[in-house]
C-alpha positions as MATLAB code, in Angstrom:
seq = 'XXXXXXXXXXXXXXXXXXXXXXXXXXXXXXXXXXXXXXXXXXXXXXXXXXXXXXXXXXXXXXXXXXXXXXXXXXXXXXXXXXXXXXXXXXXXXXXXXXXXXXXXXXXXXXXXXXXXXXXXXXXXXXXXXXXXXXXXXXXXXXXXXXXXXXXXXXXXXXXXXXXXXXXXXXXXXXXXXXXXXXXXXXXXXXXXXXXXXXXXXXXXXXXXXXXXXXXXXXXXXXXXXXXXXXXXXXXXXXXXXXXXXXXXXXXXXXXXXXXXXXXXXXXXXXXXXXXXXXXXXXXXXXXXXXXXXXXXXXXXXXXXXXXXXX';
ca = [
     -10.220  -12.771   13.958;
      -7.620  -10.687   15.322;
      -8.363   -6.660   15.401;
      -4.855   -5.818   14.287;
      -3.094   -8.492   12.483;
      -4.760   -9.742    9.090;
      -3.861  -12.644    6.781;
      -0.942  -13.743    6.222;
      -2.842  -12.671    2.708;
      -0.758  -13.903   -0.646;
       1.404  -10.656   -1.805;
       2.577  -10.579   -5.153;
       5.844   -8.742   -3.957;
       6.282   -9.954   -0.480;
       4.712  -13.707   -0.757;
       2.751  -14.828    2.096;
       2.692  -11.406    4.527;
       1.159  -11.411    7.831;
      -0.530   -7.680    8.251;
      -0.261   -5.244   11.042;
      -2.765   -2.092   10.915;
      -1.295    0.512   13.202;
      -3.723    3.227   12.723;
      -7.693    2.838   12.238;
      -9.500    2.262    8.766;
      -7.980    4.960    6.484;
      -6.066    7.617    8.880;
      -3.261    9.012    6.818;
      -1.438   11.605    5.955;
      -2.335   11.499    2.328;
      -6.071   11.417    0.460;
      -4.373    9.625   -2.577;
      -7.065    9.672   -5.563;
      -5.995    6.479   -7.114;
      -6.309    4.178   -3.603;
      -8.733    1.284   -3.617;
      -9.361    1.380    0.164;
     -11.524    4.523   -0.591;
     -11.328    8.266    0.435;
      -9.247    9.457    3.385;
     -11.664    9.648    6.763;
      -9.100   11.093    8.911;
      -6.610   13.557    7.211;
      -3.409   14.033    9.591;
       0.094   13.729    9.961;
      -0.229   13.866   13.724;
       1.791   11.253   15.655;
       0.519    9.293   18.056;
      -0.692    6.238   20.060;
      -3.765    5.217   17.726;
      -3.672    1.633   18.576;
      -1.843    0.469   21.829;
       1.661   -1.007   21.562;
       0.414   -4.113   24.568;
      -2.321   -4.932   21.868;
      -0.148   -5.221   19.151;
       2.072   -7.544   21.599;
      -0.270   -9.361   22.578;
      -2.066  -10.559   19.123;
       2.057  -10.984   17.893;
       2.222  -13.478   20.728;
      -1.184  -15.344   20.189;
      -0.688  -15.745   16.569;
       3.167  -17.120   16.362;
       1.704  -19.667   19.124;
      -0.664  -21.441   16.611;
       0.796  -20.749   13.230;
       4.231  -21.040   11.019;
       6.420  -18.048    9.944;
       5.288  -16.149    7.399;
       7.734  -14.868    4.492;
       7.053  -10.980    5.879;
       5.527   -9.561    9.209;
       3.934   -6.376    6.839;
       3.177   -3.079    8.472;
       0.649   -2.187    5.919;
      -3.092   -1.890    6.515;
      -5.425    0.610    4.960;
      -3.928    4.140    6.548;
      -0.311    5.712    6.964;
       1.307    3.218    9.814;
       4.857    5.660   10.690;
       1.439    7.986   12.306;
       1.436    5.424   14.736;
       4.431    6.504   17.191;
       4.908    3.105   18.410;
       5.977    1.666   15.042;
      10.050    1.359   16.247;
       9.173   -0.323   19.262;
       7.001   -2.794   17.645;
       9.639   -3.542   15.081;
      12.097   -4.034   18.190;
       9.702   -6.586   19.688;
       9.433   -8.393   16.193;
      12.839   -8.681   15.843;
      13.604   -9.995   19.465;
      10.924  -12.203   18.968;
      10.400  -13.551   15.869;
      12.231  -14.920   12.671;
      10.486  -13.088    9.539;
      11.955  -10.331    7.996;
       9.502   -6.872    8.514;
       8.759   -4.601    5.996;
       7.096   -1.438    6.419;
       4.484   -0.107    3.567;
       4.644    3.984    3.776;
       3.599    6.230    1.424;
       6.703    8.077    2.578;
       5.327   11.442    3.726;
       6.680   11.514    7.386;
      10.235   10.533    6.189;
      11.056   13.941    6.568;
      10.807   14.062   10.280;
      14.056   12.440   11.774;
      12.279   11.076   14.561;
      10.196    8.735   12.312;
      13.490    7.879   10.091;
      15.120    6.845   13.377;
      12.331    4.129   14.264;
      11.856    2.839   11.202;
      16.032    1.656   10.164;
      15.506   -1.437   12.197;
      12.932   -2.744    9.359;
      14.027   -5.181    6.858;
      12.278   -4.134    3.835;
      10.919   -0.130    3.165;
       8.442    0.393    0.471;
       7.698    4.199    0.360;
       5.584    5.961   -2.637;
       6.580    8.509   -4.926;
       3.761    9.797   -7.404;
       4.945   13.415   -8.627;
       8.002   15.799   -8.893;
       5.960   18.943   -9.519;
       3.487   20.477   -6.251;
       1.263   20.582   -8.894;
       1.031   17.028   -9.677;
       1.791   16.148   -5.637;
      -1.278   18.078   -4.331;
      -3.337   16.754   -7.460;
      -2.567   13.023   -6.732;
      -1.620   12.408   -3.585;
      -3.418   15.745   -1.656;
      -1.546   15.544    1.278;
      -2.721   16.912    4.704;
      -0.649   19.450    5.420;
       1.567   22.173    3.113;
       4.168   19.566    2.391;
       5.597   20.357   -0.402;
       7.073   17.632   -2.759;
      10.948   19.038   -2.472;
      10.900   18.283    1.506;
       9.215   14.605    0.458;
      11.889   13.908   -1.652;
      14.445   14.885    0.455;
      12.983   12.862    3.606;
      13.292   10.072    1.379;
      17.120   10.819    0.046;
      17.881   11.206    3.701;
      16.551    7.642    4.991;
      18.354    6.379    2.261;
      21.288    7.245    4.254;
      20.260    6.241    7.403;
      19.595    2.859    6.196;
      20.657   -0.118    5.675;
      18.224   -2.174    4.543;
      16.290   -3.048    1.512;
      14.092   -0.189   -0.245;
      11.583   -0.431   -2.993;
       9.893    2.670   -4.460;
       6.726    2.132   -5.439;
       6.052    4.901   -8.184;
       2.002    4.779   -9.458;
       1.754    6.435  -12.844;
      -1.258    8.086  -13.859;
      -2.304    9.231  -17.395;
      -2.614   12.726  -17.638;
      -1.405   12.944  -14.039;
       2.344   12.952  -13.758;
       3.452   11.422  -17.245;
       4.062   14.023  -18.665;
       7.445   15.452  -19.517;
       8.296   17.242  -16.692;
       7.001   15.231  -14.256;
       8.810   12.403  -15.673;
      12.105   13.981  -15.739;
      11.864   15.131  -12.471;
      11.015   11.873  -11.301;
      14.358   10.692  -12.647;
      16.148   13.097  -10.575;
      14.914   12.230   -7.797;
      15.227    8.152   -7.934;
      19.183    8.853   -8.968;
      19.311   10.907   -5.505;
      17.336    8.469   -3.560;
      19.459    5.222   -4.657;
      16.562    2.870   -3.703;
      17.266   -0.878   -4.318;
      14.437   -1.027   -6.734;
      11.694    0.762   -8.470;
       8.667   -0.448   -8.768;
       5.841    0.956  -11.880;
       2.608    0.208  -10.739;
      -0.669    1.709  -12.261;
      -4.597    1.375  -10.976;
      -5.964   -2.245  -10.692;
      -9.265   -1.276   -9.954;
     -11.579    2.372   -9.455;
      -9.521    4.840   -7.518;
     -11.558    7.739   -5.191;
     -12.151    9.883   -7.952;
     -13.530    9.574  -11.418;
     -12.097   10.181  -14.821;
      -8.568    8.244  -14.025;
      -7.550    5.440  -16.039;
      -5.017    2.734  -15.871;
      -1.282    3.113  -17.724;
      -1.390    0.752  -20.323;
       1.720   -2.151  -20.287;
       3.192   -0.070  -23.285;
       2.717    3.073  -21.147;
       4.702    2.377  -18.409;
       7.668    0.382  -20.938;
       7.621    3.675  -22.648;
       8.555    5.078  -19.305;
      11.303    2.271  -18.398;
      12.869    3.087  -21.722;
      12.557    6.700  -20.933;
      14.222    6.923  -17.912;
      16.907    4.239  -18.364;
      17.456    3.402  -14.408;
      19.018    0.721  -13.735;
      16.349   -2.008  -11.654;
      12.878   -0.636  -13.062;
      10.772   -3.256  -13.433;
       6.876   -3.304  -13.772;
       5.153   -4.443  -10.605;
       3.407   -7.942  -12.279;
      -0.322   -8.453  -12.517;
      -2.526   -8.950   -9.762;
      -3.930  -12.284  -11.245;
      -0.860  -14.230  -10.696;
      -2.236  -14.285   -7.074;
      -4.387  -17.047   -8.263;
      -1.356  -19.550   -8.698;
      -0.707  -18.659   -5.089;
      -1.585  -21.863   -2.984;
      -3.170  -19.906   -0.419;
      -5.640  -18.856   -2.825;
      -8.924  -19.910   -1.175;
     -11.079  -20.920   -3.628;
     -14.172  -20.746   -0.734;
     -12.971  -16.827   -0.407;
     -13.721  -16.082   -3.764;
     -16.821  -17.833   -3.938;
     -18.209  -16.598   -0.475;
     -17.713  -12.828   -2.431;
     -19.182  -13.925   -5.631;
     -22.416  -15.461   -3.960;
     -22.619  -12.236   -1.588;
     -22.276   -9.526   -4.606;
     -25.084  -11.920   -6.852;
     -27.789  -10.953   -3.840;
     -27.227   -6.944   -3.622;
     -24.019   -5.199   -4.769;
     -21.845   -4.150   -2.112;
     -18.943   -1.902   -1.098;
     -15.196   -3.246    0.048;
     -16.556   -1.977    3.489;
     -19.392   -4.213    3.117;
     -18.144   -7.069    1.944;
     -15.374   -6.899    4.708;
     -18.032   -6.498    7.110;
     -19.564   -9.205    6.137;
     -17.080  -12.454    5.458;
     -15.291  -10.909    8.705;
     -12.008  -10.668    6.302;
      -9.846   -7.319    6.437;
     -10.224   -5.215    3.707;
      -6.055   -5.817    2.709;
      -7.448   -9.309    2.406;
     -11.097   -8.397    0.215;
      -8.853   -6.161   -1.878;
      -6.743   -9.385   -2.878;
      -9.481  -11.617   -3.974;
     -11.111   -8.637   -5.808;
      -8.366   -7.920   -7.873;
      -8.551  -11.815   -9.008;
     -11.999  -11.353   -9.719;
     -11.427   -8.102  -11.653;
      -9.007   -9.616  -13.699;
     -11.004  -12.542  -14.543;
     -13.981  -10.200  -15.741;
     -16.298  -11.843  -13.142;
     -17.103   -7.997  -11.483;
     -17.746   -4.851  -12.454;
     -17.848   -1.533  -10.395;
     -20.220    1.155  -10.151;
     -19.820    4.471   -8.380;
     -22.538    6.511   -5.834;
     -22.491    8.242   -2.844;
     -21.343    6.255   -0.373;
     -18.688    4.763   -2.593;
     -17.629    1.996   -4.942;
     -20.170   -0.843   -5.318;
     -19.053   -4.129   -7.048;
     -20.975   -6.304   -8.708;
     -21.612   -9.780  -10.683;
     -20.427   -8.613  -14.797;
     -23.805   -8.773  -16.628;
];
């Protein structure tokens, strides 16, 4: 098991990905309440050397020794990976290297420094997140770490549309009583028509987010939405269960997690922990599992716990 690279794990938008965590287990610049790696740990948008560019180098060159090309070499993980200031020369090795396209997974925050803009261009694929139009809604959802406000998000993101040339897909996660209303909706328009991205992606909650009291957008929901806007390249980001047509979908995976939950429930931590799998990889087979209505979640102290459905 490599301490930095994870999978390649079957990605419903970016087929078989080959993960690359930059910054340790849930540093980032945003405490999103909707994400299913858990809370936020380490709240910053300070830049810097959190895991060591030779490392990185070094598992790259291990790996692509024993094993094919993946479709994507994913910068993804569960924390903010632009923090790392590293990420443009380890997208520079990749590409003098190796053959697969790289995409980078942001939540978009840092866009608005230049510097970061600069190092990520040489990327294949961007796929920032934007949640709100309104502060309001911004600091409710995504409660970012600094006093960002959502007009200097928006604009890092209209400017790196600019800069590059690549391929970007905004990722837009709609929550009920969050940011669709109105408003927030309308705004939201504005601001795709300004940032031109290739494609926008509606996604809602799969499973429990940090907080309680949020709920999944129903299908309906987020057509209503489509129909409301009418934007050219909307399209609703498909169910996780289709991973299970995948043919990397290890049957021995989801079993090892069903047989581990039927002793004691357990938290994505734990179960990570345990199997020796990265959460990015857990999160895959429990959103299967989820789907299937094989688990069910309850919520204490020190988290999420999932467990067999009764």
């Amino acid at each position: 098991m490599y301490k930095h690279l994870f999978g390649p794990v079957p990605s419903r938008r970016l087929g078989m990905s080959l993960g690359i965590d930059l910054v340790p287990h849930k540093v980032c610049s945003l405490n999103c309440i909707y994400c299913e790696c858990g809370a936020t740990t380490k709240l910053t948008n300070e830049r810097k050397e959190y895991v060591l560019f030779d490392e990185i180098v070094d598992e790259l060159k291990d790996f692509f020794s024993k094993n094919e090309m993946p479709d994507y070499i994913t910068f993804s993980g569960a924390g903010e990976p632009t923090l790392n200031i590293h990420i443009g020369k380890i997208i520079d090795n990749i590409k003098t290297n190796y053959k697969a396209p790289v995409a980078v997974l942001t939540n978009g925050s840092l866009l608005n420094d230049s510097s970061v803009r600069k190092e990520l261009v040489k990327a294949d694929l961007i796929l920032p997140s934007l949640d709100a139009a309104t502060n309001s809604a911004f600091k409710k959802i995504d409660r970012p770490s600094n006093h960002l406000k959502i007009e200097d998000y928006i604009q890092g993101l209209i400017e790196f549309r600019k800069e590059f040339k690549g391929i970007i897909w905004l990722e837009v996660m709609i929550l009920p009583g969050y940011n669709d209303d109105l408003e927030n909706l309308l705004g939201l328009k504005e601001a795709i028509l300004k940032i031109n991205p290739d494609k926008v992606q509606l996604n809602t909650l799969d499973r429990p987010g940090v907080i309680e009291n949020i709920r999944a957008a129903t299908r309906l929901e987020l057509q209503n939405i489509i129909d409301l806007w009418n934007i050219e390249n909307v399209e609703i980001i498909a169910s996780s269960a289709i991973r299970k047509h995948n043919a990397s979908f290890r049957k021995d995976t989801e079993n090892a997690i069903l047989e581990t939950i039927s002793r004691r429930p357990c938290t994505l931590e734990d179960l990570a922990k345990m199997l020796g799998m990265h959460i990015n990889e857990i999160n895959k087979y429990l959103d299967v599992l989820d789907q299937d209505g094989k688990i069910e979640t309850y919520r204490q102290e020190r988290g999420i716990f999932y467990q067999l459905k009764k």
